[in-house]
C-alpha positions in Angstrom: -43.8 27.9 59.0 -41.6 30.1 60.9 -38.7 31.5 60.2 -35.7 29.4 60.4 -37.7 26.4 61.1 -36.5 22.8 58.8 -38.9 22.6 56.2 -40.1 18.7 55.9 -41.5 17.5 52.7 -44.5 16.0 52.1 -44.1 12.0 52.0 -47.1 10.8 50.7 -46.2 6.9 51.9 -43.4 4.0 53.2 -42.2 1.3 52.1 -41.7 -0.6 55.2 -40.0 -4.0 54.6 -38.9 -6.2 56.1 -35.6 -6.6 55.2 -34.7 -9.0 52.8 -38.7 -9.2 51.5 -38.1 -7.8 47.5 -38.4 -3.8 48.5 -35.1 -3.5 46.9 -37.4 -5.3 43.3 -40.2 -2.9 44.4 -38.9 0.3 44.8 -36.9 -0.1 41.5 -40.2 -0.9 39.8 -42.3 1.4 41.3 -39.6 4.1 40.4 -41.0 3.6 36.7 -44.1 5.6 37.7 -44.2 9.6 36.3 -46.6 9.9 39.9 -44.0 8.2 41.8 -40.6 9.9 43.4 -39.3 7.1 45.0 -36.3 7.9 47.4 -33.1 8.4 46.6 -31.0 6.3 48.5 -33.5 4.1 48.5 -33.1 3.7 52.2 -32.4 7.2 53.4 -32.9 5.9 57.2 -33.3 9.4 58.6 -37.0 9.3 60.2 -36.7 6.1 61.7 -34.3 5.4 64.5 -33.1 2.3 63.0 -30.6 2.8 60.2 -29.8 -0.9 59.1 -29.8 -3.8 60.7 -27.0 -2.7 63.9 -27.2 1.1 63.5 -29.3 2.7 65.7 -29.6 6.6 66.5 -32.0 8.6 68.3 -31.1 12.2 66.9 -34.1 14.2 65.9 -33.9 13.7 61.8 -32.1 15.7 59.8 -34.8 17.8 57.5 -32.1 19.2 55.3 -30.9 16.1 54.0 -33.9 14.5 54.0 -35.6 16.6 51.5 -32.8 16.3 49.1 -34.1 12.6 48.8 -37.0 13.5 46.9 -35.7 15.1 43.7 -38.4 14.2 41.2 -42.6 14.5 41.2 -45.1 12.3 42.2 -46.1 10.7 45.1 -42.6 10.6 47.7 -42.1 7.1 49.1 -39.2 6.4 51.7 -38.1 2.9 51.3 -36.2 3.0 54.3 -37.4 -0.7 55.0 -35.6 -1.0 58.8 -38.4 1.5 60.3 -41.0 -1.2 60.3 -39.2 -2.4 63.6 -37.8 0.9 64.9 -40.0 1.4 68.2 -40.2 5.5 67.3 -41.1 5.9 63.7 -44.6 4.8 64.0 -45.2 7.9 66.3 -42.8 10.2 64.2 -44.4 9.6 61.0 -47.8 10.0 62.5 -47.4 13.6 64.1 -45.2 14.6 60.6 -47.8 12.5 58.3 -50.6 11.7 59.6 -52.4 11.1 56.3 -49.3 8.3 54.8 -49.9 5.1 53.6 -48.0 2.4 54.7 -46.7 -0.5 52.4 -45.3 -3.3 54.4 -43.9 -6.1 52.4 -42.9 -9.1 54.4 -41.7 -13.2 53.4 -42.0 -16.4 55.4 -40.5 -15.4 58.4 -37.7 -18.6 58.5 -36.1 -17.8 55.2 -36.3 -14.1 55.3 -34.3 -14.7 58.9 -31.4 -16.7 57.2 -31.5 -14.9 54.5 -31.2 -11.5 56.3 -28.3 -13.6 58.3 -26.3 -14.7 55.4 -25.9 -11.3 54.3 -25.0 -9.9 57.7 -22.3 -12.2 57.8 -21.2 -12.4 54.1 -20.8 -8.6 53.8 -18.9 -8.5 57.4 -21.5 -6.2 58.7 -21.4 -7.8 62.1 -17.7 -8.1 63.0 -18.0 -4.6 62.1 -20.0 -3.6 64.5 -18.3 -5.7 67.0 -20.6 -9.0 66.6 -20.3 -12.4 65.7 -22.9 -14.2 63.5 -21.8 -17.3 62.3 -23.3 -19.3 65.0 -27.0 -18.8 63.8 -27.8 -19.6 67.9 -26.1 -16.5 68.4 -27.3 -14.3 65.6 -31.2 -15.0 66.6 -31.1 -14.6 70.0 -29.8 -10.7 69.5 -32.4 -8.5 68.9 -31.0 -7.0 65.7 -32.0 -9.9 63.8 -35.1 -10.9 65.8 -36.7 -7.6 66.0 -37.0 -7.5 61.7 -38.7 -11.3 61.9 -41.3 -10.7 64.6 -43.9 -8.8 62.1 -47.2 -8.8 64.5 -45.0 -7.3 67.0 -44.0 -4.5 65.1 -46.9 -3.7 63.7 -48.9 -3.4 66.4 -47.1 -0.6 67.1 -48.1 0.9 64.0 -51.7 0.5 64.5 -51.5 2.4 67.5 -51.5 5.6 65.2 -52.5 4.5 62.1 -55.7 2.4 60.9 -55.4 -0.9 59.6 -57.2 0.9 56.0 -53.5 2.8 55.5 -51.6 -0.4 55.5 -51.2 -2.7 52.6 -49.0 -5.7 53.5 -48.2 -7.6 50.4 -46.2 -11.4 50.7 -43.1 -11.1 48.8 -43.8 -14.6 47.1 -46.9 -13.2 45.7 -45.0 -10.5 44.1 -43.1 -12.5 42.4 -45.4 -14.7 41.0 -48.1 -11.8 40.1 -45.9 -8.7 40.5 -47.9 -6.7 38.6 -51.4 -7.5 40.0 -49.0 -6.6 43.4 -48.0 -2.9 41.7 -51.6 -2.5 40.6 -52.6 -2.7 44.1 -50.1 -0.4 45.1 -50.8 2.2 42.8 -54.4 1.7 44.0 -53.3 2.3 47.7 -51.3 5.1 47.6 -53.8 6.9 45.0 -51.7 7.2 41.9 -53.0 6.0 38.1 -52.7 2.2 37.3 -49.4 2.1 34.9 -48.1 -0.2 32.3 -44.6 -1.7 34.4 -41.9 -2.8 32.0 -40.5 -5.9 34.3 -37.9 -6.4 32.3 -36.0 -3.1 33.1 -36.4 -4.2 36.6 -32.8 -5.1 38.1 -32.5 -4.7 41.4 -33.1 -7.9 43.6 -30.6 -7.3 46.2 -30.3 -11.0 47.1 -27.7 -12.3 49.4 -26.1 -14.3 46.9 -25.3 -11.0 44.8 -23.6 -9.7 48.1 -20.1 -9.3 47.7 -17.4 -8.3 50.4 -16.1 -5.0 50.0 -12.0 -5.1 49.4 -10.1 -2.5 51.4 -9.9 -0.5 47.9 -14.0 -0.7 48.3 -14.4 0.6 51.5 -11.7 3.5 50.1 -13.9 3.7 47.0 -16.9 4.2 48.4 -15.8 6.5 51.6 -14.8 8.9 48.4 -18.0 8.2 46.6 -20.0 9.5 49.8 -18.0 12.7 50.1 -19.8 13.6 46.5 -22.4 16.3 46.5 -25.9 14.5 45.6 -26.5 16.9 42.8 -23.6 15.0 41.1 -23.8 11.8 42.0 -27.8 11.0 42.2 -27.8 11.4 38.1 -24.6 8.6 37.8 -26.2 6.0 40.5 -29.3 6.4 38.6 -28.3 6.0 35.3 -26.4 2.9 36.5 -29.0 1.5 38.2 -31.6 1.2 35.3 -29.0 -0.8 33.7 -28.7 -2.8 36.6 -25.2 -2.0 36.8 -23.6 -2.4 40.7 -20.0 -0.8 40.3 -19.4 -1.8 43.7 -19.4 -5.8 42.6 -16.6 -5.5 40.2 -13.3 -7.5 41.8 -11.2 -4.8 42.3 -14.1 -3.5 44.5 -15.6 -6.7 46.1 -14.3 -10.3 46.4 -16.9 -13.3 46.2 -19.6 -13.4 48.7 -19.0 -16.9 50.7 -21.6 -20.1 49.9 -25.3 -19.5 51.2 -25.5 -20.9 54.7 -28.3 -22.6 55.6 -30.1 -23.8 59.0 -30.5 -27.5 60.1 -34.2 -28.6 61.6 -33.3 -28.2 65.0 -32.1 -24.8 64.5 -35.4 -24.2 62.6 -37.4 -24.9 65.6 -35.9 -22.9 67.8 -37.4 -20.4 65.8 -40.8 -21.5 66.3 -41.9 -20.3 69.9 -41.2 -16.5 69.1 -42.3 -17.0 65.4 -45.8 -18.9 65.9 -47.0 -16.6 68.6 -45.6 -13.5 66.6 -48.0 -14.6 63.8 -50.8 -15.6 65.9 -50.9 -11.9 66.7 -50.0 -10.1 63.3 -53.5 -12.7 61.9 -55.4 -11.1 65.2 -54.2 -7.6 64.3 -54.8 -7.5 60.3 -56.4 -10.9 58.9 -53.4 -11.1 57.3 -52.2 -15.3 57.2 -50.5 -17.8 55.4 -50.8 -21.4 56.3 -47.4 -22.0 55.1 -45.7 -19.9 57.7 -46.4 -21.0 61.0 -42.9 -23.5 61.9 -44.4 -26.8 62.2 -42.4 -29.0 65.1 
């Protein structure tokens, strides 16, 4: 490499998503594995253009910072779970890795929608970025919800630089009800040794029940908590985090996230044009189906 060129790691694979699929459960697990350096955040959103569910930024990625999310050895694995949709990243982490493997974890596309609306709306994250969510009408017909439901869609654009042998797309209900025949598989995929998972000092779920609005002492709390170098506070978060401790849900920090809001039928089905077609098209593209997902009218 020449001189005063970024140096980019290697990233052996991604964790893709969709949002609100169990990759928060995954990558905790799969951070158990000596061959695994799972990414630290978890979601670094630097590659891919989308950085959460509103952000979006097309600035050439920041190398620097990127490395310093790989701290450990093993295989590196970006969890940034918002790039399955980003219309760039498939072409970004082609050219940078052409070799990756792709882990694409994705739910039945109706709940996974509401799900990924209740937290939008519990945590604020839409009046914050100037939105309103709490008509679901409303929330589904902009694209930042949309775009993370309509799977065939965005992986087609994946398979137009990878082959369908680098992706593995797991159902999150399977990995919970065999999550370790799912992290066998995995494993298998990327090319590390099978390893015995200890479930139970798995904590993560990220659900949106857990979600809890951030107090104005929060948002203070955790704009001083970001201005720390990561060599001091990646050992803290990490230590916290295998025992399942979230400092940012104690009161002081966060007040109670409101009641799970759920859809009525007819708001279900206006789900279903988009929906149906979109998995027509991700079964043409990968083989990949579940009879339980198509929105029946």
């Amino acid at each position: 490499m020449e001189a005063g060129q970024p140096v980019v790691p290697e990233v052996g694979a991604f964790l893709l998503g969709a949002p609100k699929a169990g990759t928060t459960w995954l990558a905790d697990a799969l951070s158990q594995h000596p061959g695994i350096c799972v990414s630290n955040p978890k979601e670094p959103n630097i590659v891919a253009t989308h950085k959460g569910t509103f952000s979006r930024d097309d600035s050439p990625p920041n190398w620097k910072a990127y490395t310093g999310c790989f701290v450990e050895n093993g295989v590196r694995i970006d969890c940034s779970v918002h790039a399955l949709a980003c219309p760039i990243a498939p072409r970004r982490i082609s050219e940078t890795w052409p070799d990756a493997k792709l882990i694409i974890s994705l739910r039945e596309p109706v709940s996974r929608t509401v799900s990924h609306w209740n937290m939008a709306i519990s945590t604020e994250e839409d009046k914050e970025n100037n939105l309103d969510w709490n008509d679901f009408e409303v929330a589904w017909a902009d694209s930042h919800l949309q775009c993370d439901t309509l799977y065939g869609s965005s992986i087609s654009r994946w398979l137009e630089f990878f082959d369908l042998d680098s992706i593995l797309i797991i159902d999150a209900k399977r990995m919970r009800m065999e999550p370790l025949k799912v992290l066998k598989e995995i494993c298998e995929h990327i090319g590390v040794d099978d390893y015995s998972f200890n479930l139970d000092m798995v904590h993560n779920t990220n659900t949106a029940s857990d979600r809890r609005r951030p107090t104005l002492f929060g948002r203070l709390f955790r704009s001083l908590a970001n201005l720390l170098p990561n060599f001091v506070k990646r050992p803290i978060v990490k230590r916290l985090q295998r025992k399942g401790v979230d400092v940012y849900k104690i009161p002081v920090l966060s007040s109670k996230a409101p009641e799970k809001r759920e859809i009525t039928d007819a708001q279900r089905l206006i789900l279903a044009e988009k929906v149906n077609e979109d998995l027509l098209l991700l079964e043409k593209l990968t083989g990949f189906s579940n009879p339980d997902w198509p929105i029946q009218s």
